[in-house]
C-alpha positions in Angstrom: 173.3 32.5 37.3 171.3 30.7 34.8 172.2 31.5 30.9 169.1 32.6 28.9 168.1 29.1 26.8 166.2 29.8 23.4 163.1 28.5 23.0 163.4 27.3 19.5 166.1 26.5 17.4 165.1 29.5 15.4 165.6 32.0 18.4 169.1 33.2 18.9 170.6 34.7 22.2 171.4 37.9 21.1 174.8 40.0 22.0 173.1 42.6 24.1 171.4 39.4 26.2 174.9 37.8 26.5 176.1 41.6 27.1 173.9 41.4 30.3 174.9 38.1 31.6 178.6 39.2 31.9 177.6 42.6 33.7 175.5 40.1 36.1 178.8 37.9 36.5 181.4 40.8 36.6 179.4 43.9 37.7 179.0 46.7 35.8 181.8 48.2 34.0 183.8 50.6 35.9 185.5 53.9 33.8 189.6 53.7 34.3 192.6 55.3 32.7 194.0 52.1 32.8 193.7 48.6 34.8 194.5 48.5 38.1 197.3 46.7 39.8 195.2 44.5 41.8 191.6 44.4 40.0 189.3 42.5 42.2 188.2 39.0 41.3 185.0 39.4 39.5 185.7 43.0 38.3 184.8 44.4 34.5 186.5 48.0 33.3 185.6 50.3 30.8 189.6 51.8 29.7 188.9 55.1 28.7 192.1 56.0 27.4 193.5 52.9 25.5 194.8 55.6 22.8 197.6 57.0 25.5 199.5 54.0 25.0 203.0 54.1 23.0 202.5 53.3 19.6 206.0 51.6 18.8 205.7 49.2 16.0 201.9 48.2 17.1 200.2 49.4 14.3 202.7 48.2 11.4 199.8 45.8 10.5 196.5 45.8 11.0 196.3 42.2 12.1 192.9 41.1 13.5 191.9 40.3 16.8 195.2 41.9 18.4 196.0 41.8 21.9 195.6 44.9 23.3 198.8 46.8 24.5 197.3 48.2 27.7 196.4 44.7 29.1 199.7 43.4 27.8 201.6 46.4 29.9 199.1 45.4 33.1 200.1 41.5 32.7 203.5 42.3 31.9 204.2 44.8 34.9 202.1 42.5 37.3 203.8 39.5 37.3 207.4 39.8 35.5 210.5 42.2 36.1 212.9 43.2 34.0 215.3 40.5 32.9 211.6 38.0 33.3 211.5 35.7 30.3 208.2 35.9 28.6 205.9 33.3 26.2 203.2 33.9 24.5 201.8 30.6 22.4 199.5 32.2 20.4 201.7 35.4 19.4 199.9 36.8 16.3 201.4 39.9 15.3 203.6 40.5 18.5 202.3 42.9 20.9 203.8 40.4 24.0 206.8 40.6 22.4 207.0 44.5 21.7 206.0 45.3 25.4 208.0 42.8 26.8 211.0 44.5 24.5 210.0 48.2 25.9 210.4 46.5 29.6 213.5 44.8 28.9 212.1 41.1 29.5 213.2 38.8 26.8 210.5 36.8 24.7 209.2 33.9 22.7 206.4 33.8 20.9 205.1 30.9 18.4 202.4 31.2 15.5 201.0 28.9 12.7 200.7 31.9 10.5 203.7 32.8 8.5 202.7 36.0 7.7 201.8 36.6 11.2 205.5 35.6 12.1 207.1 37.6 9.5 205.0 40.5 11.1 206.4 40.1 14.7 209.9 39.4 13.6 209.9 42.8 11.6 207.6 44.3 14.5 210.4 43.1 17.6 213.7 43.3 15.4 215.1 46.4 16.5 217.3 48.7 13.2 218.5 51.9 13.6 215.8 54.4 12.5 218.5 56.6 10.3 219.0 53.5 8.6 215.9 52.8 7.5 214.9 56.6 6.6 218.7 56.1 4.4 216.7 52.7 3.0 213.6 54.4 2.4 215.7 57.0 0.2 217.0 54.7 -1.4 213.5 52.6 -2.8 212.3 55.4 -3.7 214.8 56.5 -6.0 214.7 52.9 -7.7 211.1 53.6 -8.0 211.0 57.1 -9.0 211.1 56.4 -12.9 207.7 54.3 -12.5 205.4 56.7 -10.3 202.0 58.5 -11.9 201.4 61.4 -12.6 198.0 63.1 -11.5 197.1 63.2 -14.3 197.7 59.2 -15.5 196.0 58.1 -11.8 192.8 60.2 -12.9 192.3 59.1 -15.8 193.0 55.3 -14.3 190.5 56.3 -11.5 186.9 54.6 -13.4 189.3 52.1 -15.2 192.4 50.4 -15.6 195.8 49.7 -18.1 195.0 46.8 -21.1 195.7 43.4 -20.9 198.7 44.2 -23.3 200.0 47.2 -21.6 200.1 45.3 -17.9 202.3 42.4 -20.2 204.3 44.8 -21.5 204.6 46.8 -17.9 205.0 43.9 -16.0 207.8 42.0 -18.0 210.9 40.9 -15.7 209.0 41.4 -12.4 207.3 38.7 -10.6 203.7 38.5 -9.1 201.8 35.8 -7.6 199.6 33.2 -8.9 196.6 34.2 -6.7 193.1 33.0 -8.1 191.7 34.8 -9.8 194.4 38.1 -9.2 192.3 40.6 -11.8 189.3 40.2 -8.8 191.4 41.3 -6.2 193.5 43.8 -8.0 193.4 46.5 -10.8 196.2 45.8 -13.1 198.2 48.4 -12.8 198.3 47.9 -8.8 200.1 44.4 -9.8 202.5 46.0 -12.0 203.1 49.0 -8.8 203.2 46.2 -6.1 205.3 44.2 -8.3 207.7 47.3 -8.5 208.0 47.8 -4.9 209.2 44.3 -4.0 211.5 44.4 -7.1 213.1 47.6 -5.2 212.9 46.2 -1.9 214.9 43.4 -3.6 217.1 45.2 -6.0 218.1 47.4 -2.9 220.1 43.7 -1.5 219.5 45.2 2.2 220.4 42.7 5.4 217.6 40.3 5.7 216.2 42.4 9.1 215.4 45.3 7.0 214.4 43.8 4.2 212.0 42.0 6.3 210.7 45.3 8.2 210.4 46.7 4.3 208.4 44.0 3.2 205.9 44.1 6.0 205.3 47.9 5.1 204.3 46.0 1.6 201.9 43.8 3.1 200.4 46.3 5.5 199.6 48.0 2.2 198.2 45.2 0.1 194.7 44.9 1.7 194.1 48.8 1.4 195.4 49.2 -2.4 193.5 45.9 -3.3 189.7 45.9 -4.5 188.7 43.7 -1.5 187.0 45.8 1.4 190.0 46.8 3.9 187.4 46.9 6.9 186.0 43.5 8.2 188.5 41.9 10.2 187.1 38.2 9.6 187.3 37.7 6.1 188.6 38.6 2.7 185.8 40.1 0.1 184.5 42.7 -2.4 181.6 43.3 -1.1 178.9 45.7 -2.6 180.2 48.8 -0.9 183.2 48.2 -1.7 182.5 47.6 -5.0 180.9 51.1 -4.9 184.2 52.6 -4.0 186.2 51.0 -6.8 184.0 52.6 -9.3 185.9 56.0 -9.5 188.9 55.2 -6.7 192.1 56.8 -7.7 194.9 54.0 -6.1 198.5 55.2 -6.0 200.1 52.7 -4.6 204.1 54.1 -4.4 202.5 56.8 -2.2 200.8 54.2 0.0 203.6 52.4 0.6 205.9 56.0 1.2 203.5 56.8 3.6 203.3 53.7 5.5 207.2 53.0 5.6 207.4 56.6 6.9 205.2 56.1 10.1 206.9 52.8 10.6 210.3 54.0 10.8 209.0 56.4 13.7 207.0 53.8 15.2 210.6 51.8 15.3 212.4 54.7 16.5 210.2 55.1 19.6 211.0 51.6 20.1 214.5 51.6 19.8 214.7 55.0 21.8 212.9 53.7 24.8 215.1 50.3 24.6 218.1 52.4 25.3 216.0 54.1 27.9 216.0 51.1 30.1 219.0 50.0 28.5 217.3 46.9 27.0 219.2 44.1 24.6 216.4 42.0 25.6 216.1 38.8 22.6 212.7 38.7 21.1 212.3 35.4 19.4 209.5 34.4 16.7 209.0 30.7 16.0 206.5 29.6 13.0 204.8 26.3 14.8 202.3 24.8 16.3 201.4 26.0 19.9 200.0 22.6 21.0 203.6 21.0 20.7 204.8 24.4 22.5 207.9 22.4 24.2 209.2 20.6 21.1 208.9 24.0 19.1 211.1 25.6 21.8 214.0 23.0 21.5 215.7 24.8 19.2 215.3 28.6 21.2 218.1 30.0 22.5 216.2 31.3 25.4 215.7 29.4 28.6 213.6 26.3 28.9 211.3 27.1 31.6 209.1 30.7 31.7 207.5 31.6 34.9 205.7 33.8 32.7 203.5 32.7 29.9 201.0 36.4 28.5 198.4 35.1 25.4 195.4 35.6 23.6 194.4 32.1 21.9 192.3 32.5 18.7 188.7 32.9 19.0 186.6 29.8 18.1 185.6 30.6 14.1 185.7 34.2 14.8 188.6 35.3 12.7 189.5 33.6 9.3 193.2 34.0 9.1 194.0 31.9 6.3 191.8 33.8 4.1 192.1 36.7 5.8 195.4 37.2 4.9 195.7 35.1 1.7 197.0 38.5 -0.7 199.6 39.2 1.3 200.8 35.9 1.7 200.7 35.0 -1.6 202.5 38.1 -2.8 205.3 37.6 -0.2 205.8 33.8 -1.2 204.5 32.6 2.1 202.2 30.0 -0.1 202.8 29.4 -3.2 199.9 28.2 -4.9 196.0 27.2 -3.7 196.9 23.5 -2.3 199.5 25.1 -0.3 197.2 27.6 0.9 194.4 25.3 2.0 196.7 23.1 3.9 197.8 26.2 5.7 194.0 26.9 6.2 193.5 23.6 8.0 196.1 24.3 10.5 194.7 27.0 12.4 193.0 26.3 15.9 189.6 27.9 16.3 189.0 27.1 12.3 185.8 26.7 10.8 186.0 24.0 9.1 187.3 21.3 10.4 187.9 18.0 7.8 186.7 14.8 8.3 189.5 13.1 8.4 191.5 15.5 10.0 189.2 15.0 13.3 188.5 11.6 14.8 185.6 11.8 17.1 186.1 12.2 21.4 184.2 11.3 24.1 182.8 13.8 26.4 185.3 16.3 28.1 184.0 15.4 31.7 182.6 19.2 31.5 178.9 18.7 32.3 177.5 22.3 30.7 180.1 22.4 27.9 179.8 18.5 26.9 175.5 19.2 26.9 176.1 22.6 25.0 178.4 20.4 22.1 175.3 18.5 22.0 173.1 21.1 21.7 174.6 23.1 19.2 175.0 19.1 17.0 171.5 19.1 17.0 171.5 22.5 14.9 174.6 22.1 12.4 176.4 19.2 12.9 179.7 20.8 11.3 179.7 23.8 13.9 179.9 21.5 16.6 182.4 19.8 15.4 184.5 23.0 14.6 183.5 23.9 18.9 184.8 20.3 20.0 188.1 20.6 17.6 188.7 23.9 19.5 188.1 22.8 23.1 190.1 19.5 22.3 192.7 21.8 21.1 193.0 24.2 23.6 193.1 21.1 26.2 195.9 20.2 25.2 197.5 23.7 24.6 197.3 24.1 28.3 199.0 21.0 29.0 201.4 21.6 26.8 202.1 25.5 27.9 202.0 23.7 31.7 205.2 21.8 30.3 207.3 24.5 29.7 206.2 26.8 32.8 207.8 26.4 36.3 205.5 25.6 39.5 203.9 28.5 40.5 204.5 30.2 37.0 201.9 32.7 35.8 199.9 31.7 32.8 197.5 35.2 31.9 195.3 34.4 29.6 192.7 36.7 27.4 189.6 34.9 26.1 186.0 36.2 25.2 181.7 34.6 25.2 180.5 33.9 22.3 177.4 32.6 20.4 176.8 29.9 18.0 173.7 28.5 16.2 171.7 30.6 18.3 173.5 29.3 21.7 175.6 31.0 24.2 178.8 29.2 24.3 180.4 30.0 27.6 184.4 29.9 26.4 185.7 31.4 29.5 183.8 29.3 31.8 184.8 26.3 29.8 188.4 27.3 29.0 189.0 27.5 32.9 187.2 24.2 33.5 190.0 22.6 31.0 192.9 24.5 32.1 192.0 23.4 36.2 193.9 20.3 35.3 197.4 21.9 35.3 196.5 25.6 36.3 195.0 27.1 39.4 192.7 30.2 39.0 194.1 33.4 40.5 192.1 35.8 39.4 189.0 36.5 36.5 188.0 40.2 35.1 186.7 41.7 32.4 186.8 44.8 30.2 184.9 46.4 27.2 186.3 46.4 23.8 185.7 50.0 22.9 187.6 49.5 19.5 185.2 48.8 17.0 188.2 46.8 15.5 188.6 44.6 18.3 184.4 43.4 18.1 185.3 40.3 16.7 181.9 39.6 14.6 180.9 36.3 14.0 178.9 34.7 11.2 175.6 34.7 12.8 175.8 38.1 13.1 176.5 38.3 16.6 179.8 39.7 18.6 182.5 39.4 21.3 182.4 42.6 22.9 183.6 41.8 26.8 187.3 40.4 26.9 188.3 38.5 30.0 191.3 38.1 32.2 191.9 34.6 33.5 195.1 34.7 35.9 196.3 31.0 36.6 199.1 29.8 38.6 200.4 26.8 37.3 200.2 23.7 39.8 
């Protein structure tokens, strides 16, 4: 089928138009409890019941764009056994790694975002739930001397402790050099955040629960900050939220209770339905770079080879991460000051922005439609097609380099969504599979609907992913 072409650069293909050309390419969505075993080539599902899935540690973080669990389970249950070591490249927060832990398969997954692997490590590091409720106990005693009243948070609600008062409150504890901090925070949620990790620390626990503590911290920081705690592609105060600020009572200590709390259950299901299946199952978190995937896995103690590889590779400019998650990695010393932070930022594949001078120039891939769509979308803006090419060019090589570490005939399942850009459709899964033929075979190709208004990745131009699709390759 032909794609819908604009008829002016000022004419944009819009999401229910691309909406259409997947249901002409994959059929209307059919309604399921969950996917099947065998879903025919070509198919598209609507899940009804994604929210029957176990919890475990999913939801520690609200990290953006997560894989989601049900398609993981289908993936993981499809192709691998117990005892079937597991990669996934592109691991964000974990959810490979957590599934593959409740089915006793030990994984590997790699990430360029620190925070993101701090998050998985905490997520797939398994600690006693009595433990941590006894850890818990014990933070908030330390902290018990500091809390507000009622009384002290209402009257805080429409304003905010002086300049003198937060240097008097905040003496001995140490806070980030984020720009501009008194923009993204109140100052007496500094002095409160500060507090917390000063317990967390005081408290001298092993680093794996110290760890799972301090991601309760950061799954907080977003919520108890000024910034708006909803869009999932960027980091702002934007008018609505500044709305909400006006007369917004923030107790942070409870926040953080709170959170911890649900976490330690989340673990505890975890940990219960390990023993279930009697699971000591390794789950390993490496911070690198997924296009040197089999130098990064040198120094794993797992095996070489994995005749299973389960990922969702970033989204072309969709998500942000680097700025994104910029409070909580500056307030867990993941960066440490803005350069740092901006390198970081021009690490990610599927960035924005791509540098001059990090990016010399390629020919064409040898992909007719996506080589005339690059040129296409030059023609518009210049720097977005140069941020499309980076991110084919990178994925490329991914592939080859996930090809490297898989056995022949291993299973590479790979989750990947359409977009739109400058007004044109850009065909990601088409192209993804025309760059991945080189080393891969295609199995199998569906879809499903992302009924999580979470999980519509928005873009800049307003538009959205709202179809994920399945590619099942075997590697040659």
């Amino acid at each position: 089928m032909t794609l819908p072409k604009p008829s002016s650069p000022a004419t944009a293909l819009s999401a229910p138009a691309l909406d259409s050309w997947c249901a002409a390419q994959l059929g209307d969505p059919i309604r399921v409890p969950a996917i099947p075993r065998s879903p025919a080539r070509g198919a598209s599902f609507d899940i009804r019941s994604p929210d029957g899935h176990p919890a475990y540690t999913h939801y520690l973080f609200r990290f953006p764009a997560k894989f989601h669990p049900p398609v993981v389970s289908w993936a993981l249950e499809s192709y691998g056994r117990r005892g079937t070591p597991v990669l996934d490249p592109f691991t964000g927060s974990g959810t490979v790694q957590v599934e593959a832990l409740a089915r006793g398969m030990p994984s590997v997954g790699i990430d360029i975002d620190p925070l993101a692997c701090l998050v998985a490590r905490a997520k797939t590091t398994r600690l006693p739930s009595d433990e941590l409720v006894e850890g818990l106990g014990l933070i908030e005693a330390m902290l018990s001397p500091f809390r507000r009243e009622e009384q002290e948070l209402e009257g805080l609600a429409a304003t905010d402790i002086s300049a003198a008062q937060f240097e008097d409150d905040v003496g001995g504890l140490s806070y980030p050099a984020i720009p501009n901090l008194f923009h993204w925070f109140r100052r007496y949620v500094v002095v409160d955040l500060a507090r917390i990790l000063w317990a967390v620390d005081r408290a001298r626990f092993g680093p794996n629960t110290s760890r799972f503590f301090r991601a309760c911290v950061a799954s907080i920081i977003r919520r108890v900050s000024n910034a708006d705690p909803y869009p999932v592609s960027a980091l702002e105060v934007s008018r609505v939220q500044l709305a909400r600020n006006a007369d917004r009572q923030i107790c942070v200590f409870d926040s953080f209770v709170s959170r911890a709390r649900r976490q330690i259950e989340g673990m505890r299901a975890l940990h219960d339905q390990c023993a279930k299946v009697d699971s000591c199952a390794p789950a390993e978190v490496v911070c690198g770079d997924a296009l040197r995937a089999r130098d990064v896995l040198m120094g794993v103690d797992l095996p070489i080879e994995y005749p299973l590889v389960v990922t969702s590779p970033p989204y072309c400019t969709a998500v942000n991460y680097s700025r994104r998650h910029k409070l909580e990695m500056y307030w867990l010393g993941l960066v440490r000051d803005q350069d740092q932070h901006i390198d970081l930022a021009h690490s990610y594949l599927g960035r924005r922005w791509v540098r001059r001078r990090d990016w010399e120039a390629c020919g064409d891939f040898g992909v007719p439609e996506l080589d005339r769509t690059l040129s296409e979308v030059a023609e518009r803006k210049r720097p977005r097609a140069r941020a499309l090419r980076h991110y084919f060019w990178s994925m490329s090589r991914a592939f080859g380099g996930i090809s490297r570490v898989m056995p022949k005939a291993g299973v590479l399942s790979c989750a990947t969504g359409d977009s739109v850009s400058c007004g044109l459709p850009i065909m990601t899964t088409r192209f993804l599979t025309e760059l991945a033929s080189e080393h891969f075979q295609l199995r199998n190709h569906f879809s499903y609907v992302l009924r999580n208004r979470y999980m519509q990745y928005p873009l800049r131009n307003g538009k959205g992913i709202r179809h994920e699709h399945i590619l099942v390759f075997e590697r040659r």
